[in-house]
C-alpha positions as CSV (number, residue, x, y, z in Angstrom):
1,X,0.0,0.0,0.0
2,X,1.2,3.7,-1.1
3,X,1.2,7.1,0.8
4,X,0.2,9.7,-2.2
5,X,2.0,13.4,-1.0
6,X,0.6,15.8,-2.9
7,X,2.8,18.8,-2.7
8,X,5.2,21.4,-4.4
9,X,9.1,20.2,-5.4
10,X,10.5,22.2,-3.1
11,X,8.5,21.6,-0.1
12,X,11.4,21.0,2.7
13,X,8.6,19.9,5.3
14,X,7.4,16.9,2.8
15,X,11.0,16.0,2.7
16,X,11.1,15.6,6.0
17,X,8.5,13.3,6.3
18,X,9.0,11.5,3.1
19,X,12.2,10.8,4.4
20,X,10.7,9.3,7.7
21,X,8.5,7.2,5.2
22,X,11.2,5.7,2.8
23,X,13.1,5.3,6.0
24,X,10.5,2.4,7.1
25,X,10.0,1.0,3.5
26,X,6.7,2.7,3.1
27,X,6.2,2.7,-0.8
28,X,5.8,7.0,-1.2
29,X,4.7,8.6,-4.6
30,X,5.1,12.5,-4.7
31,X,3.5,15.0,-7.4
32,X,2.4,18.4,-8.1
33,X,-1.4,18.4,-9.4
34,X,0.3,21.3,-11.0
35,X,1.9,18.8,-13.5
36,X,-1.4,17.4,-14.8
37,X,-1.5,16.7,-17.9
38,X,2.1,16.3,-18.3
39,X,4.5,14.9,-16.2
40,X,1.6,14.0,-14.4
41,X,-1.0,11.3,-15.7
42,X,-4.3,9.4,-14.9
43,X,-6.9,7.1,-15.9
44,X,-9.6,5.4,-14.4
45,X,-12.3,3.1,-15.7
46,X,-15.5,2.3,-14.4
47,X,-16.8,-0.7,-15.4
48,X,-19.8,-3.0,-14.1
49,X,-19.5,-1.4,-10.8
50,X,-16.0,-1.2,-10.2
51,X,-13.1,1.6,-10.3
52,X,-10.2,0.6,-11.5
53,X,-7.4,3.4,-11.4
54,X,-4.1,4.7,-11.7
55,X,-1.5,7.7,-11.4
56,X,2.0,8.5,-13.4
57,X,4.1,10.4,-12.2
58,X,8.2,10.6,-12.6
59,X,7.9,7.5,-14.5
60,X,6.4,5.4,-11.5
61,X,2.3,4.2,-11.8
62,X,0.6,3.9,-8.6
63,X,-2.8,1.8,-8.7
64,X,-5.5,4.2,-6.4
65,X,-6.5,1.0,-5.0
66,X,-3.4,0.4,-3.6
67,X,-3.6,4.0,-1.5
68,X,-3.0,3.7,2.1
69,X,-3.0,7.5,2.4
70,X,-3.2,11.1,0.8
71,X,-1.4,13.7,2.5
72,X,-2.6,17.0,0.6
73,X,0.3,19.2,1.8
74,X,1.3,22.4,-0.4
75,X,-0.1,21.3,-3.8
76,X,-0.6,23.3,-6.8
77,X,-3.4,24.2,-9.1
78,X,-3.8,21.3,-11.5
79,X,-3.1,22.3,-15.3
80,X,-1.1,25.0,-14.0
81,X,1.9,24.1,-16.1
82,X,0.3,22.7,-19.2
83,X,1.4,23.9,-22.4
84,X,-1.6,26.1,-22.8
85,X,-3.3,26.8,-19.2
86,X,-7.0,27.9,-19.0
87,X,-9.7,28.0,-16.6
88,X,-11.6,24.9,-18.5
89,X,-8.1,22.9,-18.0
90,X,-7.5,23.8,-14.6
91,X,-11.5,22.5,-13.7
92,X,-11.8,19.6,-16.0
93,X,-8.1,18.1,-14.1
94,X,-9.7,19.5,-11.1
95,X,-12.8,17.3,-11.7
96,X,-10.3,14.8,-12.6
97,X,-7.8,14.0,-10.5
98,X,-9.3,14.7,-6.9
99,X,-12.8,12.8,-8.2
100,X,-10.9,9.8,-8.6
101,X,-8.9,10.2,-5.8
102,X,-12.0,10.6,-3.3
103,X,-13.7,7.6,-4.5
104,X,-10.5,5.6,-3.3
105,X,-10.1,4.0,0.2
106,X,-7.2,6.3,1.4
107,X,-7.3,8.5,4.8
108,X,-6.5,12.3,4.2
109,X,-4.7,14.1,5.8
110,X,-6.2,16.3,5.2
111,X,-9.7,16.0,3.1
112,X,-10.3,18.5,0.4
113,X,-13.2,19.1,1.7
114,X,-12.4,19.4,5.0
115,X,-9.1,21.6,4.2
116,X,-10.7,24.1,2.1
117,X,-13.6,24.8,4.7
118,X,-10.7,25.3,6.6
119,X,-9.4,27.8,5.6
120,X,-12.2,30.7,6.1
121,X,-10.5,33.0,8.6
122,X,-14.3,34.1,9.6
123,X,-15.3,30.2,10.1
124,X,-12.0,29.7,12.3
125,X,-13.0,32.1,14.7
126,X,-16.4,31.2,15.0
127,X,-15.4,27.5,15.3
128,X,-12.4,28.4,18.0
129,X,-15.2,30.3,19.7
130,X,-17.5,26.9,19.9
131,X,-14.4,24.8,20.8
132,X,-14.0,27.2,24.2
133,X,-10.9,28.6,23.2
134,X,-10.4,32.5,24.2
135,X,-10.4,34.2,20.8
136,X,-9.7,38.1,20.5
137,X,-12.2,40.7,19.6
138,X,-12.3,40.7,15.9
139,X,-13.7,42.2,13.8
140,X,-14.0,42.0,9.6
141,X,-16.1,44.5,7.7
142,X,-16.1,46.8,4.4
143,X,-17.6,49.7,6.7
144,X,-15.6,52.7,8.1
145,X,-18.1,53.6,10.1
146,X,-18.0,49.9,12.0
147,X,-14.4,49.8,12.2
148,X,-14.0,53.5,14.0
149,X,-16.7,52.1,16.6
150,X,-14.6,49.2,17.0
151,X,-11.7,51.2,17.3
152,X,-12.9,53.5,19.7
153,X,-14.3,50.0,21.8
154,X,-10.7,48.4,21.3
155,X,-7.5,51.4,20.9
156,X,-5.3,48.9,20.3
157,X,-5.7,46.9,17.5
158,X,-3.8,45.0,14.9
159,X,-4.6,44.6,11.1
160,X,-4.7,40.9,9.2
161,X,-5.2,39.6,5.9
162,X,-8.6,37.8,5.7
163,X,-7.2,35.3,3.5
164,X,-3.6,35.0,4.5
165,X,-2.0,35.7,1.7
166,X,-1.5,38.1,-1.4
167,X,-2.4,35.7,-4.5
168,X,0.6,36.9,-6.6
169,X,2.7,33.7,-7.9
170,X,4.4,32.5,-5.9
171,X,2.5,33.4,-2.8
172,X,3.3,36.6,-1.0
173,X,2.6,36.3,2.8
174,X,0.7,39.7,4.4
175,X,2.3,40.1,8.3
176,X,-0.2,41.2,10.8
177,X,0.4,44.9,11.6
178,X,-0.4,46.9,14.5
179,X,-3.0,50.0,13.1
180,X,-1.7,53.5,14.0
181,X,-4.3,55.2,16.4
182,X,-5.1,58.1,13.5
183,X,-5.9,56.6,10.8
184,X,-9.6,57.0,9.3
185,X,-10.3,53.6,8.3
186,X,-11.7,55.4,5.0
187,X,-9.8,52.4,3.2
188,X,-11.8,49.6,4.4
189,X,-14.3,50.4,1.6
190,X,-12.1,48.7,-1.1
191,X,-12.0,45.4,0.4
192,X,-12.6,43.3,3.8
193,X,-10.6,44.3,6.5
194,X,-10.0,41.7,9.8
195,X,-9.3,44.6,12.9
196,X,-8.2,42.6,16.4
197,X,-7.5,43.4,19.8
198,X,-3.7,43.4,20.2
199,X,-2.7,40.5,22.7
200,X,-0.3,42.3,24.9
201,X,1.8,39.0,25.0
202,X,4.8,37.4,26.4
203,X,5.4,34.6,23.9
204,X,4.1,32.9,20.7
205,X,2.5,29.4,21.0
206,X,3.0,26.9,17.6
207,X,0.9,24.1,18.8
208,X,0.6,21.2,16.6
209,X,-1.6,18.2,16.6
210,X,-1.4,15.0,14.1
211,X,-4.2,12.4,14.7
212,X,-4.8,12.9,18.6
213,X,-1.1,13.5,19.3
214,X,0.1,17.5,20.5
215,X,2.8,18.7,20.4
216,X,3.5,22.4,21.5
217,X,6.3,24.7,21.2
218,X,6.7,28.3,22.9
219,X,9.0,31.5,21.7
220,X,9.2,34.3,24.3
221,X,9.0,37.8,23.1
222,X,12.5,39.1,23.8
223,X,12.7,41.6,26.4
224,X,13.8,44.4,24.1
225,X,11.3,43.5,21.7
226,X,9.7,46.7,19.9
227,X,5.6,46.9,20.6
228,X,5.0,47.0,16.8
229,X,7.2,43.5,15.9
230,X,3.8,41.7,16.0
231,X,3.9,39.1,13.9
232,X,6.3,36.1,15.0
233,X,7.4,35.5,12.0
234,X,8.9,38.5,10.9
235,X,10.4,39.9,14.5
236,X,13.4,40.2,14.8
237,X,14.4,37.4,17.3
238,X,17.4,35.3,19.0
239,X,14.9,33.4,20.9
240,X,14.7,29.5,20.2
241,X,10.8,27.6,20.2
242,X,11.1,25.2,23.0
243,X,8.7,22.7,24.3
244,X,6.2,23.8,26.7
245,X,3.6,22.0,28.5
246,X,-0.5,22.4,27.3
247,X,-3.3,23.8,30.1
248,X,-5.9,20.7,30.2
249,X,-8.7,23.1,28.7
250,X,-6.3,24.0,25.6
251,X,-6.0,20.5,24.8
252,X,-9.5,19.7,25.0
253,X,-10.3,22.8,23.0
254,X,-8.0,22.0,20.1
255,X,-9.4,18.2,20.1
256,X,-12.6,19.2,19.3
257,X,-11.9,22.1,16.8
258,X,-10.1,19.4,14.9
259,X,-12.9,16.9,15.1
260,X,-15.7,19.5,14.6
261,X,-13.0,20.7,11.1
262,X,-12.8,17.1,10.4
263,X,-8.8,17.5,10.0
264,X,-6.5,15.1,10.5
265,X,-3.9,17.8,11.0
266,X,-4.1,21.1,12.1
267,X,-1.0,24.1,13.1
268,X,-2.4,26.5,16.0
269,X,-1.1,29.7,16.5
270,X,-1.9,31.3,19.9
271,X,-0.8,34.6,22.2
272,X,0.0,34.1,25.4
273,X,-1.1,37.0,27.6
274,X,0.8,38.4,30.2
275,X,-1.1,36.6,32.6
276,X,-1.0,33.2,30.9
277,X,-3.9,33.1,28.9
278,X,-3.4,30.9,25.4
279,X,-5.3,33.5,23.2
280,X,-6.3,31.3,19.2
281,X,-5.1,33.6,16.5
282,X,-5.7,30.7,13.7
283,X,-5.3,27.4,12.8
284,X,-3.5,26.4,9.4
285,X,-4.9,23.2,8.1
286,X,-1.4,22.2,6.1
287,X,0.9,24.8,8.3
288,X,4.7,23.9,8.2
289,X,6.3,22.3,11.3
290,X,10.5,22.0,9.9
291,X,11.3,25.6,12.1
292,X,9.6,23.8,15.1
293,X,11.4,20.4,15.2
294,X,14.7,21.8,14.7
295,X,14.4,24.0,17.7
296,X,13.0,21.4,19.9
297,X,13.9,18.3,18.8
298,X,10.0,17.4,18.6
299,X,9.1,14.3,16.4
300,X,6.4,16.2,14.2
301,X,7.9,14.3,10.7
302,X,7.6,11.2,12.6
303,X,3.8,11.2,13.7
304,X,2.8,12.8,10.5
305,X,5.2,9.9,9.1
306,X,3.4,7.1,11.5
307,X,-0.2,8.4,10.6
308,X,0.2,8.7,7.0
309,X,1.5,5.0,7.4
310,X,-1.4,4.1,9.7
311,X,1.0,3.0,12.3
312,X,0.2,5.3,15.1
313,X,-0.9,3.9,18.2
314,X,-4.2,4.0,19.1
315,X,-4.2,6.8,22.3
316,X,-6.6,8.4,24.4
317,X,-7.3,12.0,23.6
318,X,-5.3,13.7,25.9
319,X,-1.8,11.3,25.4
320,X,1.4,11.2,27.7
321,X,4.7,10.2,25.7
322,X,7.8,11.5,26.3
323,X,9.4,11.1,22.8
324,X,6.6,14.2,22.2
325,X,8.0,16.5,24.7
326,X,4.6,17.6,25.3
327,X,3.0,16.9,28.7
328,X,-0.7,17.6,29.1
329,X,-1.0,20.6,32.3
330,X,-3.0,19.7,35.4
């Protein structure tokens, strides 16, 4: 049986994991939807009421009965690279590729589906909110007038992309920036706008969870830090990511904001106040995890490695192992 990684050719995290997999004699088969048609290929037959499939890629066939697992990671648009791209293309490989591929027997990690509902900034919030996780006041409108009131309610506020990135090939990432306390919010009018209460925080929480396993990782703000470096991953910082250990109610929240998601994998980011409060800023359905495990030495490769596999132990929710260096909080 073969794990199917859908991603980008330079994707260092799938390395890492595809690494894990060859490592254990896993059979792995890695493309770019991107390449389809082209180095990329399909067929499927249906036939007296049975699918019979298969996949080309780098000169290796993979039968999509034979999937044990798709791990949709970074992948690209499919017909993106053909010889003469179009929107038609693009939908009928669309239609193709990931039609064939959901009527197989393979786990996702995660489901189409599943990962582009995801996504929606506005449906994270309101599902972090359900899940009992603190969430800042936020606020996303095309109004002025709404965003002064909110201003006025909240002084200090920082500015995010709704989507998370600017579409521009390849992908430009938008940091989250602190608003200046005179502007007008005249602007807003061109497009949604996502307005939040600044956490005043004391370090950045990466918490990420494969299957039922967490495992969390904390950077504290550096005690020179300027109030404006906001976004962790643009500040200017000497400070590693080390372990750190998970408040009970955290867990629980982040268990069943990945069940209610339906993920199978999901990259938290959270604030922690200056009082200790884990504030949920988002949750990336196909976040990276390489800067994490090379600060802390956590195995995130390996359980992404192990589930994609479909040899992770069964665990209760809330699991205590070592080789994690995560400990559930009393």
């Amino acid at each position: 049986m073969t794990v199917l990684v859908l991603t980008s050719e330079e994707d260092v995290t799938a390395d890492l994991v595809v690494a894990r997999l060859n490592g254990t004699g896993i059979p792995v088969v890695r493309l770019d939807p991107a390449d389809l048609p082209g180095e990329v290929a399909l067929s499927g037959e249906y036939v007296n009421g049975a699918f019979r499939g298969h996949l080309s890629a780098g000169g290796r066939v993979v039968s999509m009965e034979g999937l044990r697992s798709v791990w949709v990671r970074r992948p690209g648009v499919p017909g993106a690279r053909a010889s003469s791209p179009s929107g038609w293309l693009t939908e009928e490989a669309s239609q193709a590729f990931y039609g064939m591929l959901r009527g197989t027997g393979a786990r996702w990690m995660n489901h189409p589906d599943a990962a582009g509902r995801a996504r929606h900034k506005p449906w994270q919030l309101h599902l972090a909110q359900r899940s009992r996780l603190h969430v800042p006041a936020t606020l996303i409108t095309t109004f002025p007038q709404a965003a002064r009131d909110f201003a006025r309610r909240f002084p200090d506020l920082v500015v995010k992309p709704v989507s998370g990135s600017h579409p521009q090939e390849p992908p430009r990432v938008v940091p989250t920036s602190r608003v200046a306390p005179d502007v007008d919010f005249s602007a807003v009018t061109f497009g949604p706008t996502l307005l939040q209460r600044r956490v005043d925080k004391r370090a950045d929480i990466r918490l990420t969870v494969v299957g039922d396993r967490i495992l969390a990782a904390r950077k504290a703000v550096a005690a020179d830090a300027h109030p404006d470096d906001i976004d962790v991953r643009f500040a200017p910082s000497a400070e590693p990511w080390r372990p750190v250990d998970v408040p009970a109610p955290v867990a629980e929240g982040v268990h069943r904001y990945l069940r209610d998601a339906e993920l199978a994998y999901g990259a938290f980011d959270f604030a922690e106040d200056l009082d200790g409060v884990w504030w949920f800023l988002e949750c990336n359905q196909s976040g990276q995890f390489g800067f994490v495990e090379m600060d802390t030495g956590q195995p995130i490769a390996r359980r992404v490695a192990d589930w994609l596999a479909g040899e992770e132990p069964q665990a209760p929710p809330y699991p205590h192992d070592p080789q994690d260096s995560m400990r559930t909080a009393p």
